[in-house]
DRENDO-134416 format. One record per residue (C-alpha): x, y, z. Coordinates in steps of 0.001 Angstrom, whole numbers, plus 500000, padded with zeros to 6 digits. Layout:
N
<<X,Y,Z>>;
...
This chain:
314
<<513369,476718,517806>>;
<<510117,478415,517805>>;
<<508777,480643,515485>>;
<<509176,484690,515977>>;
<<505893,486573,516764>>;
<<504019,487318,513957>>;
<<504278,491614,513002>>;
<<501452,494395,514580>>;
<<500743,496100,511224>>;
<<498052,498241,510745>>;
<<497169,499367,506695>>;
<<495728,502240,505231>>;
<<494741,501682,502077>>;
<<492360,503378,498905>>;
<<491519,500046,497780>>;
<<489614,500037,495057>>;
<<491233,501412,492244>>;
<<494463,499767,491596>>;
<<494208,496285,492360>>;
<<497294,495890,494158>>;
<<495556,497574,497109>>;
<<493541,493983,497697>>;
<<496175,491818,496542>>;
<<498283,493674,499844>>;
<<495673,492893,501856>>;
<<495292,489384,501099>>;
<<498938,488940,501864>>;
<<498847,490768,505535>>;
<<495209,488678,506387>>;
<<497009,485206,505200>>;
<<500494,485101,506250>>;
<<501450,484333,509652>>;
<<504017,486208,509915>>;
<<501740,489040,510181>>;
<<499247,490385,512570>>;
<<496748,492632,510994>>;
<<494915,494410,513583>>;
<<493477,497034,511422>>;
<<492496,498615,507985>>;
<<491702,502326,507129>>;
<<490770,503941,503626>>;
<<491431,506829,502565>>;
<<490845,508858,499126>>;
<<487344,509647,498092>>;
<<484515,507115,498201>>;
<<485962,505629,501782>>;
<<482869,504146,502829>>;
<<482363,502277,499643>>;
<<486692,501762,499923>>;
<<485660,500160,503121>>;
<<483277,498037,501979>>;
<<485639,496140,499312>>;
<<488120,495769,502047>>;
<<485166,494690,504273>>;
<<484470,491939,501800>>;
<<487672,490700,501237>>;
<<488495,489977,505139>>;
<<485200,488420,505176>>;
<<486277,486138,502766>>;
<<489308,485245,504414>>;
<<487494,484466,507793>>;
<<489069,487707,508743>>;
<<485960,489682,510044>>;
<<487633,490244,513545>>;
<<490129,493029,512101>>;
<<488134,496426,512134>>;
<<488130,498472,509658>>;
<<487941,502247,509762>>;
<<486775,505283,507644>>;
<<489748,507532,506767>>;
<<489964,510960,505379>>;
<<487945,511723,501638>>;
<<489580,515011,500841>>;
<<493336,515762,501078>>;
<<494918,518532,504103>>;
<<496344,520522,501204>>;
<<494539,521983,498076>>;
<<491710,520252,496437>>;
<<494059,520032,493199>>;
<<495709,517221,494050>>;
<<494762,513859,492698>>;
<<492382,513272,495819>>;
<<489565,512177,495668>>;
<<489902,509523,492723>>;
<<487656,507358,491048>>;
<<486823,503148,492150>>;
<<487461,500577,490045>>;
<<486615,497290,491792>>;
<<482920,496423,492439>>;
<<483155,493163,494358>>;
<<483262,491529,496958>>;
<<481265,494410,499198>>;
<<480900,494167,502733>>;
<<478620,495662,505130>>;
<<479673,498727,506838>>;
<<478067,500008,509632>>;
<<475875,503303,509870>>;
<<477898,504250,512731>>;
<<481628,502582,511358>>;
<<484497,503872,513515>>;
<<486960,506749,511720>>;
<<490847,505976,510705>>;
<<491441,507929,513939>>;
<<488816,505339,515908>>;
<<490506,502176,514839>>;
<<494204,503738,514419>>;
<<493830,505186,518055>>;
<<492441,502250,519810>>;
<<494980,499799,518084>>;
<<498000,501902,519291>>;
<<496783,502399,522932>>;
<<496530,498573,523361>>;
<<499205,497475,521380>>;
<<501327,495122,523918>>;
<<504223,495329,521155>>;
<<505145,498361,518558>>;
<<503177,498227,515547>>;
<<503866,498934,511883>>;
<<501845,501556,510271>>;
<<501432,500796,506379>>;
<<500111,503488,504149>>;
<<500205,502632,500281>>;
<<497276,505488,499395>>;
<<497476,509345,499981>>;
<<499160,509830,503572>>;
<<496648,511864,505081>>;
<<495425,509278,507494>>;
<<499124,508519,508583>>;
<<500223,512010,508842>>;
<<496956,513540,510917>>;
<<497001,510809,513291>>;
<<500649,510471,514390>>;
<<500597,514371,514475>>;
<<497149,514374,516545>>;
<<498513,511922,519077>>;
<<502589,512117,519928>>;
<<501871,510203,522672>>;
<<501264,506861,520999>>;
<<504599,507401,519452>>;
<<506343,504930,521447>>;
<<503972,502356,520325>>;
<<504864,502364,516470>>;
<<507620,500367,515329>>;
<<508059,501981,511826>>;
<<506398,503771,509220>>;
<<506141,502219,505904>>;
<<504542,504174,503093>>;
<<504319,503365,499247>>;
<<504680,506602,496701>>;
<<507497,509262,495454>>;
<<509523,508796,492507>>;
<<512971,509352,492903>>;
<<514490,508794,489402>>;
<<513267,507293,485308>>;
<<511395,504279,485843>>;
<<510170,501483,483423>>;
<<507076,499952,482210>>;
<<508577,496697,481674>>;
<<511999,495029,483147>>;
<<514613,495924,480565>>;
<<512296,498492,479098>>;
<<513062,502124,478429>>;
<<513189,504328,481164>>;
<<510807,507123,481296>>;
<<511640,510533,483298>>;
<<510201,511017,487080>>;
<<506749,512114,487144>>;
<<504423,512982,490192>>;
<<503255,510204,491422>>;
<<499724,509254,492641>>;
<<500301,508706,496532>>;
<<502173,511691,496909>>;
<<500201,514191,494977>>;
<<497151,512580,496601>>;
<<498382,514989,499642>>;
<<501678,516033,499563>>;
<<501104,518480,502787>>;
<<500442,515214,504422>>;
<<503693,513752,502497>>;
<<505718,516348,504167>>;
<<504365,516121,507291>>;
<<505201,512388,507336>>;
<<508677,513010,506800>>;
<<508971,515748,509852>>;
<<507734,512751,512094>>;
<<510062,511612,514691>>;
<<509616,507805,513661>>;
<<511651,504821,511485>>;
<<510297,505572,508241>>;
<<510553,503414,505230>>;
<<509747,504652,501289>>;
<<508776,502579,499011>>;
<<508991,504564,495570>>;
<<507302,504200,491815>>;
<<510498,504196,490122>>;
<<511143,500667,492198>>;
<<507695,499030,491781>>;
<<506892,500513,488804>>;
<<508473,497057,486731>>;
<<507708,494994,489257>>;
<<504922,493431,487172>>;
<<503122,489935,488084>>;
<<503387,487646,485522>>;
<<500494,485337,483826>>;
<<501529,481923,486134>>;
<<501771,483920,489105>>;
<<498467,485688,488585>>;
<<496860,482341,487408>>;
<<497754,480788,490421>>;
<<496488,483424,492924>>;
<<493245,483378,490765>>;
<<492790,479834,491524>>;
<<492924,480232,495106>>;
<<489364,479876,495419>>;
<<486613,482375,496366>>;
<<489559,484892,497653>>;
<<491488,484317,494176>>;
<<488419,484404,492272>>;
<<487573,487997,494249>>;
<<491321,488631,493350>>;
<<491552,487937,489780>>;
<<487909,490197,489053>>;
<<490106,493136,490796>>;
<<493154,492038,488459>>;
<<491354,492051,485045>>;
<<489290,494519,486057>>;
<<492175,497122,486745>>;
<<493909,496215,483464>>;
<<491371,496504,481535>>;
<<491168,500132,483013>>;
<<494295,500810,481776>>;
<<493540,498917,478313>>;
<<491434,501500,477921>>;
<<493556,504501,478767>>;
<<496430,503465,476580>>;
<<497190,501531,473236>>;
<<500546,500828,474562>>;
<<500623,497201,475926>>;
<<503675,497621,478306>>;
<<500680,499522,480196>>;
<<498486,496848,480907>>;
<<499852,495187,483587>>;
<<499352,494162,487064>>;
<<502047,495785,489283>>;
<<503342,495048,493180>>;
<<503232,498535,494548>>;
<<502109,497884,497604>>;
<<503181,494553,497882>>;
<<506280,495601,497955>>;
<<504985,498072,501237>>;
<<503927,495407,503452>>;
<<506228,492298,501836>>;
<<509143,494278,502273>>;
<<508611,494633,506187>>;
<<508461,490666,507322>>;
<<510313,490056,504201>>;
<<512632,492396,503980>>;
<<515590,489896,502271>>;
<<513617,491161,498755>>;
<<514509,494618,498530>>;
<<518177,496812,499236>>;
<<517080,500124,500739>>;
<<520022,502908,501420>>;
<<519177,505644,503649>>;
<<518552,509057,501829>>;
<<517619,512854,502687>>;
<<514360,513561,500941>>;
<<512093,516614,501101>>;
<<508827,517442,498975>>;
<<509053,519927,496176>>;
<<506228,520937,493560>>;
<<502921,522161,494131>>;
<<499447,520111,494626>>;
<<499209,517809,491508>>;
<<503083,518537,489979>>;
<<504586,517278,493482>>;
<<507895,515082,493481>>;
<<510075,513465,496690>>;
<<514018,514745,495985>>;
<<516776,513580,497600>>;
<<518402,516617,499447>>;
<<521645,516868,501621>>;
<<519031,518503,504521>>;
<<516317,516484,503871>>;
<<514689,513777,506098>>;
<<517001,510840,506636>>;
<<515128,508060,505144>>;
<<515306,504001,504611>>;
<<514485,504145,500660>>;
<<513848,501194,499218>>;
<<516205,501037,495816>>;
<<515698,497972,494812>>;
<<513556,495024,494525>>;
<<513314,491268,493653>>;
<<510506,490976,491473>>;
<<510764,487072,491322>>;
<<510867,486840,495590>>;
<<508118,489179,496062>>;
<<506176,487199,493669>>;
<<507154,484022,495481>>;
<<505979,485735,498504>>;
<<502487,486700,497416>>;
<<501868,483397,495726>>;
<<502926,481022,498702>>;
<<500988,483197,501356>>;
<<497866,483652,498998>>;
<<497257,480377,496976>>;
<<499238,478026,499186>>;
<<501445,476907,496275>>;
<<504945,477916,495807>>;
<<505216,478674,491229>>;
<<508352,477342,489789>>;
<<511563,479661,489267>>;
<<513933,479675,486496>>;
């Protein structure tokens, strides 16, 4: 029996601060079960958020996937948490004078897609939500939309740890007019929320493989130590410090999706810019909410597709 067609997926991404960002890409450039066929940033610095996603498909022998510049500055209020700081500084890519927009590469990617494509978005949604508003009639050519932020409930720092009470969350307060826009869209939508990923930490033999995987895992682990040692020096508290699969959850979750149990929720967006938070309400937005998540197969996942090397399981 032959093997099913590997997934369109485009990603928008702010990669750059949290290193999850790049390990998410590394999984959609390496596993065949996925077609990438494009990469936008958004948040900020995009150009230079370009650049380190630039340098990692170059790495990968992945220069043929364009990459585009998204939106720097939110469609809502300025007091959001958009734009935000970059952490990573390598690997850099070149990026053109003249480098086509999130629209350019979103656009063109849609119009010739010969099968519908999954759109991931695991920064603030404002490339997702002014394109698919901009262009209803490209509608028909996305599969799903599959975006990474909202907390819906207490979430840990650990597995097992205590649970701490919702807060605003980075993705959505990045824009959360472009939050609620996304869930008015007449499209399959699939949330992926903090309170889930949140524990979802990698542990030390996972991370040490991926590190090994040569000049990619090398690039990899500099993002890895050099986001935790970000947070090292935010917080004494050492259930901080970790690396976390945010956003591999967003784009394991849609060839793999045997690693999560979604249920299908109302939500709507409450809160102002900054204090914003995703609620579950009876009129709400019918959406597939992913409730919970297999830290152990996700890590599996990552590991096999980006260091060739399944780890050991308990």
């Amino acid at each position: 029996m032959s093997s099913p067609a590997p997934v369109p997926i485009l990603f928008d991404t702010d990669l750059g601060t949290d290193c999850d960002d790049a390990i998410a890409l590394a999984f959609l450039a390496r596993d065949p079960r996925c077609r990438l066929l494009g990469v936008t940033t958004v948040n900020g610095n995009v150009r230079r958020r370009a650049a380190l996603a630039q340098g990692l498909l170059d790495l990968m022998g992945r220069g043929d996937v364009p990459v585009g510049l998204g939106a720097a500055d939110p469609l809502g209020e300025a007091s959001s948490t958009m734009p935000v700081g970059i952490v990573a500084r390598e690997p850099r890519g070149k990026v053109a004078d003249d480098a086509p927009s999130a629209e350019d590469v979103m656009v063109e990617v849609l119009r010739g897609a010969t099968d519908p494509v999954h759109v991931c978005g695991v920064g603030a949604f404002t490339n997702v939500a002014t394109v698919l508003t901009a262009h209803p009639e490209l509608h028909e050519a996305v599969a799903g939309v599959h975006l990474m932020g909202g907390c819906l409930g207490p979430y840990g720092l650990i597995p097992g740890g205590p649970l701490l009470p919702a807060i605003p969350d980075f993705n959505l307060n990045g824009d959360p007019l472009a939050a609620a826009v996304c869930l008015g869209l007449p499209l399959p939508l699939r949330l992926v929320p903090q309170d889930v990923t949140n524990v979802l930490v990698l542990g030390e033999d996972d991370r040490a493989a991926i590190a090994a995987a040569g000049d990619l895992g090398a690039a990899l682990d500099e993002q890895m130590e050099g986001w935790v040692s970000f947070l090292r020096s935010r917080s004494d508290d050492p259930d901080v410090a970790h690396v976390r699969l945010h956003d591999p959850l967003a784009v394991v979750g849609v060839v793999a999706p045997d690693v999560e149990t979604r249920a299908t929720l109302g939500l709507s967006v409450h809160g102002t810019p900054g204090n914003a938070l995703l609620a579950k309400s009876s009129t709400g937005r019918p959406t597939s909410v992913v409730r919970a998540a297999d830290a152990a197969a996700v890590a599996y996942e990552l590991v096999t597709t980006i260091a060739g090397q399944p780890q050991p399981t308990a």
